[in-house]
C-alpha positions as CSV (number, residue, x, y, z in Angstrom):
1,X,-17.0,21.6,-14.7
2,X,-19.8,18.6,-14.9
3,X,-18.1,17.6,-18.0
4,X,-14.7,16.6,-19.7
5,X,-14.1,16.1,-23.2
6,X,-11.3,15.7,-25.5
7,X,-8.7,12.6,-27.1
8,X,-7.8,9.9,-25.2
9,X,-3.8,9.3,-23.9
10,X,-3.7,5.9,-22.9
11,X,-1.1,4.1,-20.8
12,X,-0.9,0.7,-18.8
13,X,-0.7,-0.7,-15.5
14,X,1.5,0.8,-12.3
15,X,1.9,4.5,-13.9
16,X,3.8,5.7,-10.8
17,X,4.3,9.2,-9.4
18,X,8.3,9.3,-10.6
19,X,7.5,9.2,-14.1
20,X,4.1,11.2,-13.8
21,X,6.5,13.9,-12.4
22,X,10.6,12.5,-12.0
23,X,12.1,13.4,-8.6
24,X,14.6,15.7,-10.0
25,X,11.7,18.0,-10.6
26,X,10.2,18.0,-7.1
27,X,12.8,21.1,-6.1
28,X,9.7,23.1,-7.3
29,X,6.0,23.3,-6.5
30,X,4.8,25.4,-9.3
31,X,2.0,24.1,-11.3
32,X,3.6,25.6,-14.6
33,X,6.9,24.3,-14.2
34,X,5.9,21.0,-13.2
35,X,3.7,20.7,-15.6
36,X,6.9,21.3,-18.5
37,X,8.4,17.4,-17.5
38,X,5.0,15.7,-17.1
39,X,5.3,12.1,-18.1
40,X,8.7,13.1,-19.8
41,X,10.5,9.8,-18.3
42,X,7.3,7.4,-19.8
43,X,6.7,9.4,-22.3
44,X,9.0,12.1,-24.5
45,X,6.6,12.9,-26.2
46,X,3.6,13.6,-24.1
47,X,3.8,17.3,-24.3
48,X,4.1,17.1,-28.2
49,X,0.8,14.9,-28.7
50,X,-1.3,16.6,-25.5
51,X,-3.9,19.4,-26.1
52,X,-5.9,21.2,-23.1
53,X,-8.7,19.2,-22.2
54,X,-7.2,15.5,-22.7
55,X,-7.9,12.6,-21.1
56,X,-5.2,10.2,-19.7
57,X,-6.3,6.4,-19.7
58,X,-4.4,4.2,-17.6
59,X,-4.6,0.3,-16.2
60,X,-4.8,-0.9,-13.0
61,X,-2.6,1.3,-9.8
62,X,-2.2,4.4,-11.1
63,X,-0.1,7.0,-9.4
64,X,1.5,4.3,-7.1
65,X,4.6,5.2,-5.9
66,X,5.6,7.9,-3.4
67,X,2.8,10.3,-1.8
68,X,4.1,13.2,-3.8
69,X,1.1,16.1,-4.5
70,X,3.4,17.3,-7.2
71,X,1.8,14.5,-9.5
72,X,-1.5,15.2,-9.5
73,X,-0.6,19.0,-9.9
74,X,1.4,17.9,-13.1
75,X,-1.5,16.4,-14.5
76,X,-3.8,19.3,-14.0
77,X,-1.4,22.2,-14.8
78,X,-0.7,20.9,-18.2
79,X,-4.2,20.1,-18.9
80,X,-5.3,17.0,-18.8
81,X,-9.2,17.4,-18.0
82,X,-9.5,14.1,-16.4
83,X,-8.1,10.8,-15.9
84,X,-9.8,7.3,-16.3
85,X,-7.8,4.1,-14.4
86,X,-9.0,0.8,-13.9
87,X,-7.8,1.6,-10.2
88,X,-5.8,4.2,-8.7
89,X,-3.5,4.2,-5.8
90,X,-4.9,4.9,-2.6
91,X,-2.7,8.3,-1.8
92,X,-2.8,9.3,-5.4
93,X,-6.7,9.6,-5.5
94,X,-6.5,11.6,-2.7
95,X,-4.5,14.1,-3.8
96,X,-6.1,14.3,-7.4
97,X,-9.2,14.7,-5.1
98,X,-7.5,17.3,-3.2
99,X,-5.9,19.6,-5.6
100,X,-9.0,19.6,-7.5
101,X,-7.9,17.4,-10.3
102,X,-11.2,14.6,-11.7
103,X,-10.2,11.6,-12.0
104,X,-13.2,7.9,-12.0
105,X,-12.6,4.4,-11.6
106,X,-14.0,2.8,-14.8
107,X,-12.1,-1.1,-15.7
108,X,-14.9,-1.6,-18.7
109,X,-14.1,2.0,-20.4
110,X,-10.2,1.9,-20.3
111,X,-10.3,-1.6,-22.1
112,X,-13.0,-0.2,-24.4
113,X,-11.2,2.9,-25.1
114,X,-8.1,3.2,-26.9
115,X,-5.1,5.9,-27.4
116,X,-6.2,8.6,-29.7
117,X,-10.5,8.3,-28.9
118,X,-13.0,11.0,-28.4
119,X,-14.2,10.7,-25.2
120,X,-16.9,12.3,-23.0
121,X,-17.0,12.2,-19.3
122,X,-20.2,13.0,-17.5
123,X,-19.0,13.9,-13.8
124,X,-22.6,14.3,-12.6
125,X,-23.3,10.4,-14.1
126,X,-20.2,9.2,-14.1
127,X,-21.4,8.2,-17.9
128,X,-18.1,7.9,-20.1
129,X,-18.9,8.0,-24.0
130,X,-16.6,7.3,-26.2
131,X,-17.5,9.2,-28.9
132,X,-15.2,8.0,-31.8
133,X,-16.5,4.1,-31.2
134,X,-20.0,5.6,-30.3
135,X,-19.9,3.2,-27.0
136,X,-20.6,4.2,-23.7
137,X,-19.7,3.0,-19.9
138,X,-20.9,3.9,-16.2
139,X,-18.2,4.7,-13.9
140,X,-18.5,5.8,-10.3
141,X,-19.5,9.2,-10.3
142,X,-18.2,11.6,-7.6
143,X,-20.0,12.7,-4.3
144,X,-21.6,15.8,-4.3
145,X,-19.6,17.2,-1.4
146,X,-16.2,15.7,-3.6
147,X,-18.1,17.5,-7.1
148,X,-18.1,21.2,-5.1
149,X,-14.3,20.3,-4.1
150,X,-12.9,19.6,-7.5
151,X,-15.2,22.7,-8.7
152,X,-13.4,25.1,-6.4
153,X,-10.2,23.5,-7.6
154,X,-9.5,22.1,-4.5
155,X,-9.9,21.5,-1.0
156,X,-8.1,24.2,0.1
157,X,-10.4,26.6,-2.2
158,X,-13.4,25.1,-1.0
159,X,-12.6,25.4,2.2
160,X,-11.8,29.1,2.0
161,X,-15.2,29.6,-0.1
162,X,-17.0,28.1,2.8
């Protein structure tokens, strides 16, 4: 889990949790189904161009919005391996933190990346290489204690491993 790899999904500033995962969905809280309309109100076509393993590359505030868990599960359940923001909201980065999704605060690599890059993210580091531009960037990487959560996939997993 020290590592994500995979093509870059780039969006812009204020990515909020209703079109990460539209209220009309939140009737449900599994992974899989939520996962089916993720980014579907920014995006059509996010499921389409997505693989396993992405990485979503956003502006400044991601996740604002409303405290909803369900975003962060979106994310995860259909695959993205990580997301880079210039900043993310407050709430959101707990929950990504929470359900065991990796996310790292990085302003120089999401303006030197760009939709449709190889990148490398090096959790242990917090090194991001972009691999198609053969550049690299240091981001904040993770506690340790925050590394064991996101390895159990989760709080709630960690805390029943403990």
């Amino acid at each position: 889990m020290n590592k994500a790899n995979g093509k870059v999904i780039k969006y812009g500033d204020n990515v909020d949790t209703d079109v990460i995962i539209p209220a009309r969905y939140l009737n449900s809280s599994d992974p899989k189904e939520l996962a089916t309309h993720c980014m579907e109100d920014l995006d059509s076509n996010f499921l389409n161009r997505m693989h396993p393993g992405d990485i979503m590359v956003a502006k400044k505030n991601f996740g604002c919005g409303s405290s909803r868990e369900h975003a962060p599960i979106a994310i995860k359940a259909c695959g993205i391996s990580c997301v880079i923001a210039e900043t993310f909201a407050r709430i959101f980065y707990r929950n990504a933190v929470n359900i065991g999704l990796p996310i790292i605060e990085c302003p120089e690599a999401v303006e030197g990346i760009d939709d449709g890059d190889e990148v490398e993210v090096d959790f242990d580091s917090g090194i991001i290489t972009n691999k198609t531009k053969g550049t690299s960037f240091k981001g904040q990487p993770f506690p340790e204690f925050m590394q064991k959560i996101i390895a159990c996939e989760g709080l709630v997993n960690y805390i029943n491993a403990k």
